[in-house]
C-alpha positions as CSV (number, residue, x, y, z in Angstrom):
1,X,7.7,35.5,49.1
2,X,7.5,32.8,46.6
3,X,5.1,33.0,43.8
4,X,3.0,30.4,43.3
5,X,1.2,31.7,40.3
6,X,4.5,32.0,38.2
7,X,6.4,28.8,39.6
8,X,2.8,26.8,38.2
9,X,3.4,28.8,34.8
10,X,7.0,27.7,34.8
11,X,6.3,24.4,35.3
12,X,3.5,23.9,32.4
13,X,6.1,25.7,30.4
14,X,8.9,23.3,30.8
15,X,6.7,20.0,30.7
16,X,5.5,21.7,27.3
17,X,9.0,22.2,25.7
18,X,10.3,18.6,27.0
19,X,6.7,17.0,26.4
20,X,7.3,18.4,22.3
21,X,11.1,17.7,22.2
22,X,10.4,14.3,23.4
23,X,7.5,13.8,20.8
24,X,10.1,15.3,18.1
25,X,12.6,12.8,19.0
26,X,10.2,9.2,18.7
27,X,9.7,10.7,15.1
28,X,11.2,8.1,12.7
29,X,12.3,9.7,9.2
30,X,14.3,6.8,7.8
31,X,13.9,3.3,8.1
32,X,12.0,-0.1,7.0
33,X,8.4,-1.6,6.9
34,X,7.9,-4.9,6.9
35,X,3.8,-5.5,5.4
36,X,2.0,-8.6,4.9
37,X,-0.8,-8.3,2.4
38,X,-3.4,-10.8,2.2
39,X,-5.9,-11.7,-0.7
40,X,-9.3,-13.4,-0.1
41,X,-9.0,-15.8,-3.6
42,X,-12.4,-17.0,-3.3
43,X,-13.8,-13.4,-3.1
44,X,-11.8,-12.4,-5.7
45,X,-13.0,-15.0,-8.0
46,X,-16.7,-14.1,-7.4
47,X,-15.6,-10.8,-8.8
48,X,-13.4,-12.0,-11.9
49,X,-16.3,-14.3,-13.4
50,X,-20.1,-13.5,-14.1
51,X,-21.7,-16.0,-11.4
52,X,-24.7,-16.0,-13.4
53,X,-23.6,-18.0,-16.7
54,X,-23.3,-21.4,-16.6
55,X,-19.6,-21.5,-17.7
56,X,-19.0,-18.5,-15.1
57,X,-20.3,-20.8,-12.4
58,X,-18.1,-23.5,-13.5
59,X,-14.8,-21.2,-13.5
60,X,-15.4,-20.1,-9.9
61,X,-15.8,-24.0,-8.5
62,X,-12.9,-25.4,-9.8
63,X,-10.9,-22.3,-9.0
64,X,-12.0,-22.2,-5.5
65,X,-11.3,-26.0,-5.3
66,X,-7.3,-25.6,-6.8
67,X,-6.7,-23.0,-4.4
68,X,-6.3,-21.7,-0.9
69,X,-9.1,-19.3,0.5
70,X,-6.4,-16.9,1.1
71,X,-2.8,-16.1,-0.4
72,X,-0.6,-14.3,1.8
73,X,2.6,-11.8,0.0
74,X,5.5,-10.0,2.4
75,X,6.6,-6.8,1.1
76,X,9.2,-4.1,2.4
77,X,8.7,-0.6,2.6
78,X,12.3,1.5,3.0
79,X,11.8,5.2,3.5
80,X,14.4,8.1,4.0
81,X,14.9,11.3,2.9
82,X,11.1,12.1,2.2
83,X,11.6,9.0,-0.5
84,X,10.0,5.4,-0.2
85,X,10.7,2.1,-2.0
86,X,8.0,-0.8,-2.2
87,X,9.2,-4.3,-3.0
88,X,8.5,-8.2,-2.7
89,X,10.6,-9.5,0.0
90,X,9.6,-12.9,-0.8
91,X,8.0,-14.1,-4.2
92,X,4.7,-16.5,-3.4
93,X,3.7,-18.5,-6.3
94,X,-0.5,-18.1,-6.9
95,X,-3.0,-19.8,-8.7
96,X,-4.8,-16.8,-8.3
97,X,-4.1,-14.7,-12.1
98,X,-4.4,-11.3,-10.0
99,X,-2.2,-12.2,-7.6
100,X,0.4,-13.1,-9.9
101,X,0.9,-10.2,-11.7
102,X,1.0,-8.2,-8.7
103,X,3.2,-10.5,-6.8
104,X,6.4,-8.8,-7.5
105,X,5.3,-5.2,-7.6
106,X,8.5,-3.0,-6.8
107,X,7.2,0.7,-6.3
108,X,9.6,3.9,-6.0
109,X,7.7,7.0,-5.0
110,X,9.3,10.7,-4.4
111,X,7.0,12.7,-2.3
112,X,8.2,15.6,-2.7
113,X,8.2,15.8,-6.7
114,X,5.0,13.8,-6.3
115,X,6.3,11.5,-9.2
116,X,6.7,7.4,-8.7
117,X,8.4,4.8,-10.8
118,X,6.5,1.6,-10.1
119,X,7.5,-2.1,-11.9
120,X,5.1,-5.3,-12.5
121,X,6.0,-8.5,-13.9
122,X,3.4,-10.1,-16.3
123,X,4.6,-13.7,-17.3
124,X,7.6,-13.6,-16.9
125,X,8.1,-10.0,-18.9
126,X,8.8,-7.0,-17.0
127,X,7.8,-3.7,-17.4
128,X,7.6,-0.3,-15.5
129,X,6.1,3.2,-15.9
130,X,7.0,6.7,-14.7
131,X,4.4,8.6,-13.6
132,X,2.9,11.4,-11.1
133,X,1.8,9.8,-7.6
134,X,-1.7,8.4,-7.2
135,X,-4.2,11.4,-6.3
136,X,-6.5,9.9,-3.7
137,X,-9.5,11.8,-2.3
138,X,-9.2,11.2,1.6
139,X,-11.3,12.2,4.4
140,X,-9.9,11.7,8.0
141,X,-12.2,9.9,10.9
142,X,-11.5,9.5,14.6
143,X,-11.6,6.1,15.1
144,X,-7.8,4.7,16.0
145,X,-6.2,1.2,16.0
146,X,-2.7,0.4,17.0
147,X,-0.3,-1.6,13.9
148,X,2.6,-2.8,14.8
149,X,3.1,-0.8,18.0
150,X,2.1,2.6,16.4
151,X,-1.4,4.6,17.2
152,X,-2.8,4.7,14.0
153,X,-5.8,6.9,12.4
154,X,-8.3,5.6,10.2
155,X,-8.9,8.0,6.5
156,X,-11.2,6.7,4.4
157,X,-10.4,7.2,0.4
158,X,-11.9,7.1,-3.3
159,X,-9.3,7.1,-6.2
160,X,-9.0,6.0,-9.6
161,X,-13.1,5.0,-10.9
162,X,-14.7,5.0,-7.6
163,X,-12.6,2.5,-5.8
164,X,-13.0,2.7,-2.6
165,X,-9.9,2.3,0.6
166,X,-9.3,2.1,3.8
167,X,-6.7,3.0,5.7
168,X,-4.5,3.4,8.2
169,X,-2.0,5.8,9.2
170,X,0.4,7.0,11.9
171,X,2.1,10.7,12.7
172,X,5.0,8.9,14.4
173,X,6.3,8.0,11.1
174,X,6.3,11.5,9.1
175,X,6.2,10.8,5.7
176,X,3.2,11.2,3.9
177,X,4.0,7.6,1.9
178,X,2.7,4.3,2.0
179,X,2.7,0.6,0.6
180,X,2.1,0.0,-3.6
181,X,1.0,3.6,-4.4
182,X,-0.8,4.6,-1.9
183,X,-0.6,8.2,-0.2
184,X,-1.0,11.7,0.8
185,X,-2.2,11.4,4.3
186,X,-0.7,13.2,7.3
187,X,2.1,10.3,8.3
188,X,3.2,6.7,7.2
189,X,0.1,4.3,6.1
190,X,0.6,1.3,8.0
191,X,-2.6,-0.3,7.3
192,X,-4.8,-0.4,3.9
193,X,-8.3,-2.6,3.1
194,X,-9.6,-2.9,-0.4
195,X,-13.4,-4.0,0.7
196,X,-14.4,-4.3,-2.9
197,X,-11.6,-6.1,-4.0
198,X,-10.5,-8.0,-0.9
199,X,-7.2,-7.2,-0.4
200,X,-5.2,-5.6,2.5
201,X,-1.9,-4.7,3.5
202,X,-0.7,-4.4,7.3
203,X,2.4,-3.4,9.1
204,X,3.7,-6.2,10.5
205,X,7.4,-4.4,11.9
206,X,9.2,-1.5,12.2
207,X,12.8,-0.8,11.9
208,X,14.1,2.6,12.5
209,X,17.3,4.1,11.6
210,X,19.0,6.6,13.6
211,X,20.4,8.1,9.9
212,X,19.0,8.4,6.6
213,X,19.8,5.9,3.7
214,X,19.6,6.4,0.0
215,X,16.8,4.7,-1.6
216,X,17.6,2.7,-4.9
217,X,15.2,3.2,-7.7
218,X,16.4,1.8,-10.9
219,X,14.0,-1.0,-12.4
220,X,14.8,-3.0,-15.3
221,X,11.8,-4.0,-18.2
222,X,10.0,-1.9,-21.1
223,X,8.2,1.3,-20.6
224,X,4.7,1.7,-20.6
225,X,2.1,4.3,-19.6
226,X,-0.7,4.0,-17.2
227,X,-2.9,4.3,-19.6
228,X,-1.9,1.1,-21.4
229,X,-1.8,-0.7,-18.8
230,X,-5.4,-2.4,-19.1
231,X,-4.9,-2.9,-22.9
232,X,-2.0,-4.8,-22.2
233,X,-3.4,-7.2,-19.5
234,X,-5.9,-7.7,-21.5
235,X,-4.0,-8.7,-24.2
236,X,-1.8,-10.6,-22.5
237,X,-4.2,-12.7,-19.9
238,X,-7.3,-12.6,-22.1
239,X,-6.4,-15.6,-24.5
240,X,-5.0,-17.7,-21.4
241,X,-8.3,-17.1,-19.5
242,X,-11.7,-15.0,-19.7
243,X,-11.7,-13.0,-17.0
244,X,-14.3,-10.0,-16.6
245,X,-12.2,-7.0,-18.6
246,X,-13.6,-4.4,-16.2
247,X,-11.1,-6.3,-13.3
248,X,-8.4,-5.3,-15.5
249,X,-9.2,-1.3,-15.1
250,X,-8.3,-2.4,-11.3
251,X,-5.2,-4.1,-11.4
252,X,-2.6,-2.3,-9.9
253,X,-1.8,-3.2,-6.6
């Protein structure tokens, strides 16, 4: 006599070995990310310049009248090998000062050393630092949105002095990286909102690779710390145009 009790235990058995293999197979290690960030200028100027001055006022009406409401930047995002490299795929002149200095941000990041070699170019002179990754404190929601075909999860974050992210990630992609330096979350970020500082970043594509590729990281331009980083904007942007130097604290990504 057949038993029906063991051929039903049999059968959830099975689906659950196929149903995992399946889900271990659609997990992408190695590949590319295309991401288009967009910056809302106009926002960003409100930040840059004290509104309540005269001169301020003055600063953020002709700026808003020279320049687009938004600038829009395409990136690439190559991962393999537990590795992922951040560059410009396609360099956007701004009028936008913020803009500019971030619009060739390259950023190598090694997840498992924790440790990133990230590269800016300020007028023209480029520069890089080596440092540990970006320690973001997240906290993971259940809300979900789909980026560029991928079920994501939203995490909310604080890093650095209180700033405070949005994002996106997916467990189909499993690498705990993200665009610019942005990480630590159970699977790729394909989606990140600065509210404060209007800026985001969103999958736009995904390529897959069937094999993993070696990630290039060598950048080019003096070394500098972290740490030196503001002093040096400062320095550098300051006698060109008085900007608020707290915005310089920010300027990373």
């Amino acid at each position: 006599m057949i038993n029906i009790q063991r051929i039903v235990l049999i059968t959830i058995a099975l689906l659950f070995f196929f149903g995992d293999s399946h889900g271990q197979q659609n997990v992408s290690t190695s590949g590319i990310i295309q991401f288009q960030k967009k910056v809302n200028n106009h926002a960003q100027f409100k930040n840059m310049f004290d509104d309540q001055t005269p001169q301020g006022k003055r600063l953020i009406d002709n700026f808003t009248k020279m320049t687009e409401p938004f600038d829009t930047f395409y990136f690439s995002l190559e991962y393999a090998d537990n590795n992922t490299l951040y560059k410009s795929e396609e360099y956007v002149e701004s009028r936008n000062i913020l803009s500019e200095i971030t619009a060739q941000n390259a950023v190598f990041t090694d997840l498992d050393q924790k440790h990133a070699i990230s590269a800016m170019t300020i007028f023209d002179k480029k520069i890089n630092m080596d440092e540990k990754t970006m320690s973001i404190k997240w906290k993971l929601t259940d809300e979900t949105r789909n980026i560029a075909g991928y079920n994501c999860i939203r995490a909310n974050g604080v890093f650095g002095d209180s700033i405070y992210v949005v994002a996106f990630y997916t467990e189909d992609i499993a690498l705990s990286g993200g665009p610019e330096h942005f990480n630590g979350l159970p699977g790729m970020i394909l989606g990140i909102a600065l509210p404060h500082d209007h800026v985001t970043w969103f999958a736009t594509k995904v390529y897959k690779r069937s094999t993993s590729g070696h990630v290039q990281r060598e950048f080019g331009g003096a070394k500098i710390s972290r740490s030196e980083i503001p002093g040096y904007l400062k320095k550098a942007v300051i006698p060109k145009i008085k900007i608020k130097e707290e915005m310089f604290d920010r300027i990373m990504y």
